[in-house]
Every structure is written in C-alpha cells, then in structure tokens.
N, C-alpha and C positions, 0 to 999 in steps of 0.2 A: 432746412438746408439739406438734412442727409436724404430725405426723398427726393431731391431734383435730382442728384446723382446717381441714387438710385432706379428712377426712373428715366434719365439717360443711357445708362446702361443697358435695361432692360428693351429698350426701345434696337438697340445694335442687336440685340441676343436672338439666335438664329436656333435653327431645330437641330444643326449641325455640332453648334453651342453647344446645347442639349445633350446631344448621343457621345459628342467627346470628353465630355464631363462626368458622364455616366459612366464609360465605356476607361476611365482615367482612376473610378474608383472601386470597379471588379461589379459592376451592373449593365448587366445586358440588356439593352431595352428594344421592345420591338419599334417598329416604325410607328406602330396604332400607340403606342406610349410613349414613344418621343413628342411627339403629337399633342398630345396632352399634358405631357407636362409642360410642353411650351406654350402650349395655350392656358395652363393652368398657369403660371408662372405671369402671362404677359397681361392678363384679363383679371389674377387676384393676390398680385405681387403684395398689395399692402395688409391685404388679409396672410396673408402668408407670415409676413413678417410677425403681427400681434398675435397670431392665435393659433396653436400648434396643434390643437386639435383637426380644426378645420381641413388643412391641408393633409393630413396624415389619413383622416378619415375619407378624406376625395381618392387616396390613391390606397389607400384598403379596399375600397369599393369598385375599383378597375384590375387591380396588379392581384397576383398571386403572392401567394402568400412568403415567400421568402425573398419577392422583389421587395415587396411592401416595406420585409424587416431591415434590408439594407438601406433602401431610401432610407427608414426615420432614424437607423442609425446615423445615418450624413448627413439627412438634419439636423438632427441634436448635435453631431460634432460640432459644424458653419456654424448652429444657432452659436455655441458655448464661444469656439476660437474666435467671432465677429461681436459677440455679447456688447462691448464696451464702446462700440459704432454703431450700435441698432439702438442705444439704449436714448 
C-alpha cells in the first residue's frame, strides 16, 4: 500500500520539485543535477528507498564532493524522520 502512494507522488514530482527542495535545505544544485536527480528519483525510487548505498554512491559519482555530503546528510535525516512509514 505505501508504494502506491509513494509512487503517486513521485509520478506529480517535477525538476522544479527537485531544485525547491534542494534550494529549501542550503543545496545548490545545477540544472545538469537537478536533472538527475529527478531522473534518479523517478526511474529508481524503490531502490532508493531499500538501499542507501546505492543512491549515495550514484551521486558521489556525479556531485562534488561537499554536494555529495549534504545530500546524504538529507538523506539520512528523511530516511531517520520518515523511518516508521518506509518501514
């Protein structure tokens, strides 16, 4: 049940989504990495969800290195504050 909504969501979620969300928690992202993460997001949401490595390691492999640490910081926060709804 929680992926259908989750995958409703995800379906509304836009690049603008993206860069306001970024841009809401002191990450500036380029256009070429809104990009990707929206497309990272809309293409491997469910991977995303189970496997922390994964996603961390796709945007180590793109971002520099202190975007990088702020994204997995906001992941790990969403993962910890959403913990009890993903589970």
């Amino acid at each position: 049940m929680k992926n259908f909504f989750i995958k409703r969501y995800i379906d509304k979620l836009t690049i603008q989504d993206v860069k306001s969300f970024a841009t809401s928690n002191n990450i500036i992202l380029t256009e070429e990495q809104s990009i990707y993460i929206f497309n990272l997001i809309k293409n491997d949401w469910q991977q995303i969800l189970n496997n922390d490595t994964y996603v961390l390691n796709k945007i180590k492999e793109k971002f520099d290195c202190e975007t990088s640490k702020k994204v997995e910081k906001l992941y790990y926060e969403y993962k910890k504050k959403y913990q009890n709804y993903l589970s």
